[in-house]
C-alpha positions, 0 to 999 in steps of 0.5 A: 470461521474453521480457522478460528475455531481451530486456534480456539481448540488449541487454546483450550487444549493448553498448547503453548508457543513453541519453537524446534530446537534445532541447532543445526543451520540445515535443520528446520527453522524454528517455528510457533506450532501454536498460538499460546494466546490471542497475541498483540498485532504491530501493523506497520505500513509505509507509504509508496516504498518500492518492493525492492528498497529495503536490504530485505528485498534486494535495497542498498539503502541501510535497513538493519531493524527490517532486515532483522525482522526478516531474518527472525520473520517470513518474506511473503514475495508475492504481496499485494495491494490496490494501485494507490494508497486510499483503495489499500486502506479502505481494503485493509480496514474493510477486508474487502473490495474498494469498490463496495465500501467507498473508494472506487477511485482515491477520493470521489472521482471527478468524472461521470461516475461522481456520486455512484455508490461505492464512488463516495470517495471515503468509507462508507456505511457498507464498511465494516472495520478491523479496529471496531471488530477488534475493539469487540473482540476485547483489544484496544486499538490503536492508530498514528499516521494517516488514514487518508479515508474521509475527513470531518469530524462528525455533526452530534446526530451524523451517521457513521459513513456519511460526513464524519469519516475520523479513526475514532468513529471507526474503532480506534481507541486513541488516535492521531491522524494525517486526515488526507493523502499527504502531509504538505510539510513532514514537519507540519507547520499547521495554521491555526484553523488547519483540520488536516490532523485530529487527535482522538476525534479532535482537529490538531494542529502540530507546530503551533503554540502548545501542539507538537512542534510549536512552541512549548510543545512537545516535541520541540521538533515535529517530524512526521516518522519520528512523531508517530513512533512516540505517539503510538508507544504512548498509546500502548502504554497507556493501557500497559499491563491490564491484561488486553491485547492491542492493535497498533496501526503504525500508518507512516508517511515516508517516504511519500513525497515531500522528500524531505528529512533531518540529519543525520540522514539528509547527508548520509547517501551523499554520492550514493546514486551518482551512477544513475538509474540503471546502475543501481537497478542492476545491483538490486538486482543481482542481490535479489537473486543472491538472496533468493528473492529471484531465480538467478534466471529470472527475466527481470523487466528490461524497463521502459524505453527512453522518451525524451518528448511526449509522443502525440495524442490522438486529434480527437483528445480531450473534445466531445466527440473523443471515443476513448479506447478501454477495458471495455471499448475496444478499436474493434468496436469503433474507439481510438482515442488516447491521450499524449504519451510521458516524458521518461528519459533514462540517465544518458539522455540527462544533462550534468544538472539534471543528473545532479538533481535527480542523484540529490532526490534518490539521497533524500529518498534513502535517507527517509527510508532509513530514517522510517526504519530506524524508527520502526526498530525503536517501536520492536525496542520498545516492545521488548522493553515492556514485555511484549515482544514475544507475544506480539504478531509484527506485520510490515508491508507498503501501502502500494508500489514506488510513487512515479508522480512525474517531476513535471507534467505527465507529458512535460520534460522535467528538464527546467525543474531539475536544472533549477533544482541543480542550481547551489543555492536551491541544492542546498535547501532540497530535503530541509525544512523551510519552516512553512506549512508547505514544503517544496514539492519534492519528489523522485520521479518515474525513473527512480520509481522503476529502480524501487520497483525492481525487478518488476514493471510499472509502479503506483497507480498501475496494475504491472506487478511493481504498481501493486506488489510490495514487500510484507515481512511477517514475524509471528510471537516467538519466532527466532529463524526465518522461515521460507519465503511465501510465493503465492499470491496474497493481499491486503484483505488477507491480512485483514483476515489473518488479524481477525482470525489470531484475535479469534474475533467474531464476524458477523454472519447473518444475512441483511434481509434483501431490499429489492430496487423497484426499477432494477430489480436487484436486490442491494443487500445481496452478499451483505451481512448485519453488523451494529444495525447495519448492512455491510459486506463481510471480510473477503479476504482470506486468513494467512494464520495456517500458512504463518504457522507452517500447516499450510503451503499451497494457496489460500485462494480459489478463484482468480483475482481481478482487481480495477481503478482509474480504468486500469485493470488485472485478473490474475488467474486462482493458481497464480500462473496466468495473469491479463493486465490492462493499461491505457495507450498510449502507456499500455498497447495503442491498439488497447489490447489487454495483455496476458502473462505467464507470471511462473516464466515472466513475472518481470512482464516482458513478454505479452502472449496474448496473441497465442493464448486467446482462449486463456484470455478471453477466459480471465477477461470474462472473470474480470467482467463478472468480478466488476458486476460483483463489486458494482465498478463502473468503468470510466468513458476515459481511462486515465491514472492519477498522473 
């Protein structure tokens, strides 16, 4: 990589970490010219926050560890992930598409395209891994949280990338792992036999006897946010002052659903949302243009109209003789069916209940954010505490964008949960914990998902630029000021590349001999590399280090970027002005269309020019339609999210 091999001269050169010494507020802000030495990586991804719930990004929650990493950091604006948090994750590890190693959809899907390659549902052998990379590159590694990228612990004998999928067989030194997707209690009161957890290779059991949580455990209390903080510091100094680098892979649960937390921050937002939805997206708002996050002209997304009842689904919905409208079938071609539209009722149209109830989710939300960065601050503590902080690279970003899972069904009014929700004896319990392996499901909704993903559209599991843009807060070893905002279009396998490149870690570069299938024709290890006696797909994503340390500006891209799952899809244009989206009806256009943006006038996406830019269209359409014969997706007969 030129990148790397740049760094490395600037190493054997003896150039150090420095900073400018500007003392003047209108000077340049300081920055590292140079990395001294391979620095220690802190990756910290939260779990469905929304772009805007930090202080950093817009939030009236209380983030001030965040908040202070953004002022000595950089604000990367224009981030990017998959649409749920599975497809981020194999991203993040791979460093390349979803597709290709594993996780078409989250989880193997239930349709037609069960059992396809690239459809395994977990990480599969075509993978390669950051941690491993890292690991060979003399780093010790390590991870706490969940990984939520195939479960089982492997048979003696059993390949990497078939059943056994844990953090230890992909590289991870040390290790404890939330396997699935959700924890279904924060404060985990496992069974006995449970393999929802392993440490290091083996099942888990936090909350019974001798296992964190349960009796004569430590700690007495297991709650998930502040569990993984204390594992992974103790990973880190496990290994403290042997001279290696580390890589700590902070992987949170919060706030995902189960809204749950412990005081003080159950009380602390008490009344705080008591004006509703749109109050508050207007404040956030109105401070994302103070702090420069927007233009103070930018056309935020006016949000989704009110819908108090579903709207109808087509007659032939859910027979077999359904022909379901596409990114690819279109009315023209003789589809027209879709299914029945959400229930999504703003805050006039609530009862004084559900209004209660709806007030009380929001508080609890903030109250795990809050808590999330109060423990993210103990991590920075701790780093200073040992040393290592100016020699450390800190990264923090979402997994995907604000969770919208619905209160109820999809297409069902949420107004019989919320009231029951409302009621004194069940308010009063809403965010504890019931001392159950499984805590209510509680969760916030789609409108204050929309609130989280300010001052964009739609939110996880969608393509709109709140589904899958989320915040990311770089600090570099030694920074002390913060840089100007980074506004070009970057993503998850960017970083993986940025991790790899300041680790000046070697990649593998010899082409997999082809294997031609005899009925296609096609060779299956076309693009591939050999890693470890495997044939993988290299790193795609591209390094950020050049643009971190202030010698590049412009965009690390050159092509566009399309992106796919559950249906849905994007194509973003390689100068990041144009950008064709598409969402089934009846949430997208009934008549299927896909939709085109103009983001450098509306990255709110309010206004489709579709209509009046048709050869611009059919250009990123076109793109899109070759980028899913490069990663092998297969679009789904039905087009339908996770919810």
């Amino acid at each position: 990589m030129k990148t790397t091999r740049t760094v490395a001269a600037l190493l054997a050169a003896g150039l150090l970490l420095q900073a400018c010494n500007n003392s003047d507020d209108d000077k340049p802000a300081a920055r590292p010219t140079a990395l001294a030495k391979r620095p220690n990586i802190l990756f910290i991804m939260a779990d469905d926050l929304g772009y805007s719930d930090i202080g950093a990004f817009g939030g009236e929650i209380s983030t001030p560890n965040l908040d202070a990493l953004a002022a000595a950091g950089r604000l990367l604006t224009n981030h990017h992930t998959g649409t749920v948090c599975a497809i981020t994750r194999s991203m993040l590890i791979s460093g390349t598409d979803h597709h290709l190693v594993g996780e078409g959809t989250m989880g193997a899907p239930s349709d037609e395209r069960r059992g396809l390659p690239g459809y395994e549902g977990y990480l599969n052998d075509r993978s390669l891994s950051l941690a491993q990379l890292l690991k060979d590159a003399g780093y010790h590694t390590y991870m706490a949280g969940k990984w939520h990228l195939g479960s089982n612990i492997p048979a003696t004998g059993v390949a990497l990338g078939s059943s056994g999928q844990t953090p230890d067989q992909w590289g991870f030194e040390q290790s404890y792992a939330l396997l699935g997707g959700a924890a279904s209690n924060h404060f985990a009161h496992e069974t006995a036999g449970s393999r929802n957890y392993t440490e290091n290779g083996a099942y888990a059991q936090p909350g019974q006897p001798g296992q964190p949580g349960g009796t004569g455990g430590s700690p007495a209390v297991f709650y998930s946010t502040d569990f993984y903080t204390q594992r992974l510091i103790s990973y880190i100094d496990k290994n403290k002052g042997d001279g290696k680098p580390f890589l700590a892979y902070a992987a949170y649960t919060s706030p995902h659903w189960p809204l749950q937390v412990p005081e003080p921050w159950l009380s602390k937002y008490k009344g705080k949302y008591d004006g509703g939805y749109e109050a508050i997206r207007a404040a956030r708002i109105a401070k994302q243009k103070q702090l420069g996050l927007i233009p103070q002209d930018f056309n935020a997304f006016e949000g989704e109209p009110d819908a108090t009842a579903s709207t109808p689904a087509t007659t032939n919905n859910g027979t077999a003789s359904a022909k379901y409208i596409s990114a690819v079938h279109t009315v023209a071609d003789g589809y027209s069916d879709y299914g029945a539209g959400r229930v999504n009722k703003k805050w006039a149209s609530l009862t004084a209940l559900e209004k209660k109830a709806q007030a009380r989710y929001m508080e609890i939300y903030a109250g795990m954010v809050e808590n999330l960065d109060y423990n993210i601050g103990l991590l920075i503590q701790h780093l200073k505490d040992i040393g290592e902080y100016d020699n450390t690279l800190i990264v923090f970003q979402s997994d995907n964008g604000a969770e919208g899972w619905p209160i109820a069904s999809a297409t069902t009014d949420p107004r019989a949960t919320d009231e029951a929700n409302a009621a004194d004896a069940v308010y009063a319990t809403l965010g504890t914990d019931n001392g159950l392996q499984s805590a209510k499901r509680l969760q916030y909704g789609l409108r204050w998902a929309e609130v989280s993903a300010t001052p964009f559209r739609q939110s996880k599991g969608h393509f709109g630029e709140g589904g899958f843009g989320t915040p990311l807060i770089v600090h570099l070893p030694g920074q002390t000021k913060s840089e100007a905002q980074y506004t070009q279009f970057t993503h998850i396998t960017d970083l993986t590349a940025t991790f790899l490149d300041v680790a000046q870690a070697t990649l593998p570069t010899t082409p997999a001999p082809a294997l031609i299938n005899s009925t296609t024709g096609v060779d299956q290890n076309k693009g591939k590399v050999v890693y470890d006696n495997r044939y993988v797909y290299p790193v795609t994503g591209k390094t950020l280090l050049q643009v971190l340390l202030g010698n590049k500006t412009d965009t690390v891209r050159t092509a566009a970027f399309g992106e796919e799952s559950y249906g849905r899809a994007q194509i973003t244009s390689a100068d990041g002005k144009w950008k064709a989206l598409w969402t089934e009806p009846p949430v997208g256009p009934l008549d299927g269309h896909w939709q085109l943006y103009d983001l450098t006038k509306d990255r709110g996406e309010n206004t489709d020019v579709s209509a009046s830019n048709a050869a611009q269209l059919k250009t990123l359409t076109d793109q899109w339609n070759s980028y899913m014969g490069s990663v092998g997706g297969v679009e789904p007969l039905r087009p339908q999210g996770y919810y």
